[in-house]
Structures are given as C-alpha cells and as structure tokens.
C-alpha positions in Angstrom: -58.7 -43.0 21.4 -61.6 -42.1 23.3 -64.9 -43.8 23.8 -67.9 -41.4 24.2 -71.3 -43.3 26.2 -74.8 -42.7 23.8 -76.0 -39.4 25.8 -79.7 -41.1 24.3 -79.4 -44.3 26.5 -81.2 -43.9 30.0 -78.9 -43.1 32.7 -78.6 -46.7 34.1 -77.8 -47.9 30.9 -75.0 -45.6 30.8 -73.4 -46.3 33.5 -73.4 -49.5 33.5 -72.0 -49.3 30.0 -69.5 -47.1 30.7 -68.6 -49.6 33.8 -68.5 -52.8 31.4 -66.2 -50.8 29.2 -63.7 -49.0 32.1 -64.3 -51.5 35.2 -60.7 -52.4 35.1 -58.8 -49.1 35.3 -60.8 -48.8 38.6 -59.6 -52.1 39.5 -56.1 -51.2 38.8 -55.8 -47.7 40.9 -58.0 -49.8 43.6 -55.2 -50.6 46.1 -54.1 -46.8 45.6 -57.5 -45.4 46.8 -57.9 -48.0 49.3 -54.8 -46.6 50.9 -55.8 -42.8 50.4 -58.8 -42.9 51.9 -57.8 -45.4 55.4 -54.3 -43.1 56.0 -55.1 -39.7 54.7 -59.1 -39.0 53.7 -60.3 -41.0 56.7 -57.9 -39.4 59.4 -58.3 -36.0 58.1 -62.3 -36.3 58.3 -61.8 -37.9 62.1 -59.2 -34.5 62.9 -61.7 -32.3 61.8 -64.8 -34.0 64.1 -62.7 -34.1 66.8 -62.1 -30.1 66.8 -65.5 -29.5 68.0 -65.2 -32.6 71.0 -63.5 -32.6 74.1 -61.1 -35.8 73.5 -59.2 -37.5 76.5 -58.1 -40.5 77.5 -61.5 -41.0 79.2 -64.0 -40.8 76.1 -65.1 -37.6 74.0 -68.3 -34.9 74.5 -68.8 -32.4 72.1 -68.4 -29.1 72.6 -69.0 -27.1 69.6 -66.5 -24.1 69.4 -65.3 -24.2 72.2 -61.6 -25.8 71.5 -61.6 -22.4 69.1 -62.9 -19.8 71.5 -59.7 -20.9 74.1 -57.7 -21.2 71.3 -58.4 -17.3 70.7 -57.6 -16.5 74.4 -54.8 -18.9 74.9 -51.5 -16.4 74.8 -49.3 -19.8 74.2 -51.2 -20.7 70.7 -50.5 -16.9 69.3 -47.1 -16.6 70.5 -46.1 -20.0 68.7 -48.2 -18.9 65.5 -46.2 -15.8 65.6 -42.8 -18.0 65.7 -43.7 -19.9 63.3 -44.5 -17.1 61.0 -41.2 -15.0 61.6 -39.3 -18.5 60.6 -41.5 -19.3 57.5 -41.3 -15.8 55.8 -37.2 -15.6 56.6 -36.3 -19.4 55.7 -38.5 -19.0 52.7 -37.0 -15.5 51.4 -33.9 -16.5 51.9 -34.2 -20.1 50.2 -35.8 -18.6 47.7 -33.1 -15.4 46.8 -30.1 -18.3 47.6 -31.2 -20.8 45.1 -31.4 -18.2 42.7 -28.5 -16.9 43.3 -26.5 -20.3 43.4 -28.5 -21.2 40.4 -27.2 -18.1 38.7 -23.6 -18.2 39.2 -23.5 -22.0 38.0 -25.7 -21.5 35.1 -22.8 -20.4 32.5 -20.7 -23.2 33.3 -20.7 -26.1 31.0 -23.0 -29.3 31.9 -20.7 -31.9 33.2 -19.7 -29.1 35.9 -23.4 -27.9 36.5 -24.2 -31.7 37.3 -21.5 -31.8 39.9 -22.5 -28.8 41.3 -26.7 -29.8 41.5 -25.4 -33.2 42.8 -23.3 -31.2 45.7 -26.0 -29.1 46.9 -28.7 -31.7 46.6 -26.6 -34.5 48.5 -27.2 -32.5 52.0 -31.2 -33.0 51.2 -30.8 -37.0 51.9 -29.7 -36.3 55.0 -31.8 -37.0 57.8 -33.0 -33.6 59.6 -32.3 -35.6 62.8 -28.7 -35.8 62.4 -28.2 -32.1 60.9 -30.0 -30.9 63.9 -27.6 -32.6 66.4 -24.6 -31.2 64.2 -26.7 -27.6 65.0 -27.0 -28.5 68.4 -22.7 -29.2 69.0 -22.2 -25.5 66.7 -24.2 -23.6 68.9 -22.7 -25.5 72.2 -22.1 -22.8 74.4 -18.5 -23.9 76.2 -16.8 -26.0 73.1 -19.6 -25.1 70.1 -17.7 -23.9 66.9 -19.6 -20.6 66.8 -18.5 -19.5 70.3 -15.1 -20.7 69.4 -14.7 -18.0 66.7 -16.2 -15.6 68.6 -13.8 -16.2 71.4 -10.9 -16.2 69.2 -11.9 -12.4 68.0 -11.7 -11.8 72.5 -15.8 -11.3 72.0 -17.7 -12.6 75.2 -19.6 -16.2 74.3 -23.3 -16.2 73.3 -26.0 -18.7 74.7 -27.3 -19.5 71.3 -30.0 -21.8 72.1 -30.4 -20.8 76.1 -31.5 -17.5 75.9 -34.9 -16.8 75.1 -34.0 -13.3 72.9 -31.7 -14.9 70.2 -33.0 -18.6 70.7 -35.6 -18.6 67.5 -32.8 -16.5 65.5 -30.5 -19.3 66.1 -33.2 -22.2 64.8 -34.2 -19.4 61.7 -30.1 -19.2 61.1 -29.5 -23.0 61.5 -32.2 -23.2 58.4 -31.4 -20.6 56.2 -27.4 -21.2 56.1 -28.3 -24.3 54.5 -29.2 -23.7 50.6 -31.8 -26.0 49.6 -30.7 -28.3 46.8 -34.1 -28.9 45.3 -34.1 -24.9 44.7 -30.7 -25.0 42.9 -31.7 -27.7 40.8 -35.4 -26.4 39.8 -33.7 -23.3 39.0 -30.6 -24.4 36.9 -32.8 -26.6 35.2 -35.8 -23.3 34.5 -32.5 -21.1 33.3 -31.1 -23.7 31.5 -34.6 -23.8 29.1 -35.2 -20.3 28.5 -34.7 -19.7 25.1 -30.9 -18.4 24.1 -32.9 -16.1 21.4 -34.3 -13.8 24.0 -31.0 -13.0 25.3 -29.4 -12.3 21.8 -32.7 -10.3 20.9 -32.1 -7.8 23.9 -28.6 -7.6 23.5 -29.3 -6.2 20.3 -31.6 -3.4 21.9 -29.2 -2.8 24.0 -29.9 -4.7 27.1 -27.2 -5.1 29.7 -26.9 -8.2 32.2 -29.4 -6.4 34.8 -31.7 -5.7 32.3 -31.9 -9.7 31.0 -32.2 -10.6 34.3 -35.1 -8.4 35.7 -37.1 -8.4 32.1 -36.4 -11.8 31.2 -35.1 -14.4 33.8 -36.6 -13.2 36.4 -40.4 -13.2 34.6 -39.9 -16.8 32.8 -38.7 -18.3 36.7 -42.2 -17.6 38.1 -43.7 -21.0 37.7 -40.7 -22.6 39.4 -40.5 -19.6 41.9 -44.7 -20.0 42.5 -43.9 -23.5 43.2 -40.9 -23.5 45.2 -42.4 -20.8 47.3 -45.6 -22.6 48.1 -43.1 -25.9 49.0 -40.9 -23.5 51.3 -43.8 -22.0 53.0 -46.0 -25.6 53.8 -42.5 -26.6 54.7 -41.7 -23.5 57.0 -45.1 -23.7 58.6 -45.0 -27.1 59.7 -41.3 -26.8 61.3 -41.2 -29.5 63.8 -38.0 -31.9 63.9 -35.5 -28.7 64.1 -36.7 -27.2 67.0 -38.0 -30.8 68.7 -34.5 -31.6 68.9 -32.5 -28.3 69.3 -34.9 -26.7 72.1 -38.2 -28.5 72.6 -39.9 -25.3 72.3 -38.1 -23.5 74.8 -36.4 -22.2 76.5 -39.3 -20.3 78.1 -41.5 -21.5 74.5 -39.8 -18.7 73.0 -39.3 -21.5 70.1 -42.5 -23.0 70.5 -43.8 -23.5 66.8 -47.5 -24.3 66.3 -46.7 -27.8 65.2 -44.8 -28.0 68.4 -47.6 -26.8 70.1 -49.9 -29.4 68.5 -47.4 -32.2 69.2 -47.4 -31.2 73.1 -51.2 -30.6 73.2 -51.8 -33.8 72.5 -49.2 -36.7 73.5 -48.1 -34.3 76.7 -51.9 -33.1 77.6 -53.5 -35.5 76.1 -56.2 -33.0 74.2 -56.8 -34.2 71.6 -59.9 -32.0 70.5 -57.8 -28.6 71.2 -54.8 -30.3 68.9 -57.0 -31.4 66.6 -58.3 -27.4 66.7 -55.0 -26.4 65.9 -54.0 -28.3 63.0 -57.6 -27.1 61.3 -56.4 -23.4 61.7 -53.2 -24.6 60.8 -54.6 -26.2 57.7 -56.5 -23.0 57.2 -53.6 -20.6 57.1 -51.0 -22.4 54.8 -54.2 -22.9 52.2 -54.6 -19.0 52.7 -50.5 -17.9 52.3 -51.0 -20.9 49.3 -54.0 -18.9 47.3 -52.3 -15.3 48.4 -49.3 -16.9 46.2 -50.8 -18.5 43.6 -53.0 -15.1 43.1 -49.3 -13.0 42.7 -47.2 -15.4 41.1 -49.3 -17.4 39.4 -48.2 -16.5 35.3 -49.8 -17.0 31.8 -46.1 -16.9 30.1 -44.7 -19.7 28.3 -41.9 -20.5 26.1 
C-alpha cells in the first residue's frame, strides 16, 4: 500500500503531513544513521579536509595542493601505486579464472557433494589473514621453509623468497593467488546452478559442443556475478595491507611497499597526516575509476 501526500497542499503542509504519517520509520533506522554518519560520513568528510592541511602533532595550516603536488614528485608514492596495481590485476585474474574453474568442475556433481565442497573452500575465508600470513611467512623461511625444502630436495640452490627485493612482491602476489577464494566458488556454483537446463538441451540440439555452451552461454549469464566479484577482488586487491604488514613491512628495500602501506606509515610512523590523508583521496579516486571502467564492460542487460 502506498500513501501519496495532496501535491495541492502548500509545501509545509506536506511535509509535515508526510512526517505525521512516516515519523516512525525514521525513528526506527535512527540509531543506524546515527552510527553512519559519526564512524563513516563524518571521518571521511574530516580525511578529505585534511588533504589540503599540513596535519602534525603540533596543530594543522592549510596548504591547498600542496600534499598532491609532492605526492606527484615523491618516487616512493608511485613505486607503491605500481605494486599495488601489479598485485590487484594478478590476484584478481587469477581469483577470478580459479573460482570459475573450481566452480566448474564441481557443478555436475550432485548437491549434498557440491555443499561439502562450497563448505571446504569457504572454511579457509574465516580464517584470520593474520594467522595465514604467519603460515606464509614459515613456507617461504629461507633455511627450514617448506618451499626451499622441495627445492632443495630437487639439488636446486635455495631462494630468499621474501629477502630479495626482485622476487619479494612475486612471493606476497603467489602467497594470494594459491589460495582460491571461497566466496568466488560459491557465487559461481550457485550462478551455474540457476541457469536454465533448457538452454543447454536447446544448443545441443544445434549442435553445440561443451566449448560452445560454455563460451555462448555460461560464460555470458555469469557476468553479473563476475561484475561483482571483480569489483570485490579489485577494492580488495587495492587496499592490500595485513599480508604484506606482516610478511615484509613493505620491504625489503619498499619493493613491497603497497599504497595502503604507504598510508599506514605516512601517518602513525611520520606522523602526516595531511599527505596520508592525500593518499587515501587518490586512493579513493582510482578504485571508483577501475569500479566504473568495470561496471561500463561487464555491466549486462541479460536475464533469465
């Protein structure tokens, strides 16, 4: 049922009818707002004031651009975008193609085994990112770590995974994207699992082989789930920060400094709080970018 407000009524009128008649659904999502606006509107508007301030300990001045302008000429801040943009686009492209995939080879067994199999993949997700990371940190050890003990069992010379500066990102990007995410294999199975079995039989009739269902068919009715997981993967690749805090601290020689990294030591290690607050705004500005750029390619009008 919906209640319209007399357009004729002066606007006054109105709204205080329309108050009288809805006052206590605002009063119910009340405490929700509250909290919105004191832990997320209200710090997000004080971030993006103090970009164009000079913030320490000793008070704030502002400064216009200038956090930007250093930004632009600081060698540091492009070298840990660039890290964390190699790391987003392979972690995403390969969680992306490995959750299909997984999704895939489950998806003609019968439902009391695709359960088990969801529940297996998912389980690793309630795992704090803390504890895999230490696990990480003990594979990649370079005297007793697992990997080095396979490759010394082959007689090939040990590797310093995490201690040299040329493989040191490779090792964070191969820590990630061994790990399937379960949220992928679940969205999927579930996306397969409701596309229509008459589109199948239909091509099979034309003559359609199992490549052909899976690029004309599958593949196009998965884009919602694949737009969505892909605009998750990427916000989550972007603000990589609890892997490489606790496997390298950014270095060595911040050749695994991230931007959220960076962010993190700009302002609890330097105490700049202005320049931080700087890079999370073009931080902000980039993922909404990669976000439209998806949404503009993905984005589909199909439904079944």
């Amino acid at each position: 049922m919906t209640y319209a407000v007399d357009s004729t009524l002066p606007l006054p009128r109105r709204i205080l009818k329309f108050w009288n008649k809805h006052k206590w659904s605002y009063f119910f999502i009340a405490p929700s707002m509250i909290l919105f606006f004191i832990f997320i509107a209200f710090p997000v508007a004080q971030a993006f004031l103090l970009a164009f301030q000079k913030v320490d300990l000793r008070g704030s001045t502002w400064v216009g651009l200038k956090n930007f302008k250093d930004l632009q000429e600081s060698t540091l801040f492009w070298s840990s975008m660039k890290h964390t943009v190699v790391y987003a686009v392979f972690v995403v492209v390969a969680w992306i193609a490995s959750s299909m995939i997984v999704a895939s080879l489950i998806q003609p067994l019968s439902n009391r085994v695709q359960s088990l199999f969801r529940a297996a993949f998912y389980l690793p997700n309630v795992i704090s990112i803390i504890v895999i990371s230490l696990v990480w940190i003990w594979i990649f050890e370079p005297d007793y770590g697992f990997f080095n003990f396979l490759i010394s069992s082959l007689g090939l010379p040990k590797v310093l995974w995490l201690q040299n500066p040329d493989i040191a990102l490779w090792s964070i990007v191969l820590s990630t994207v061994l790990i399937i995410p379960g949220s992928g294999v679940v969205l999927y199975s579930a996306a397969m699992g409701s596309v229509p079995p008459e589109f199948y039989e239909a091509a099979e009739v034309e003559g359609a082989n199992a490549w052909d269902k899976l690029i004309h068919i599958t593949f196009p009715l998965l884009k919602p789930t694949t737009l969505y997981l892909t605009v998750i993967y990427t916000i989550a690749g972007f603000q990589i920060f609890e892997r490489v805090y606790i496997m390298t601290g950014g270095g060595p020689i911040n050749s695994t400094m991230t931007i959220v990294q960076l962010i993190f030591q700009t302002a609890f290690s330097d105490f700049n709080y202005g320049r931080a607050s700087a890079e999370a705004l073009i931080l902000f500005a980039i993922i909404a970018v990669f976000s439209f750029v998806q949404f503009k390619f993905l984005s589909t009008d199909v439904e079944y």
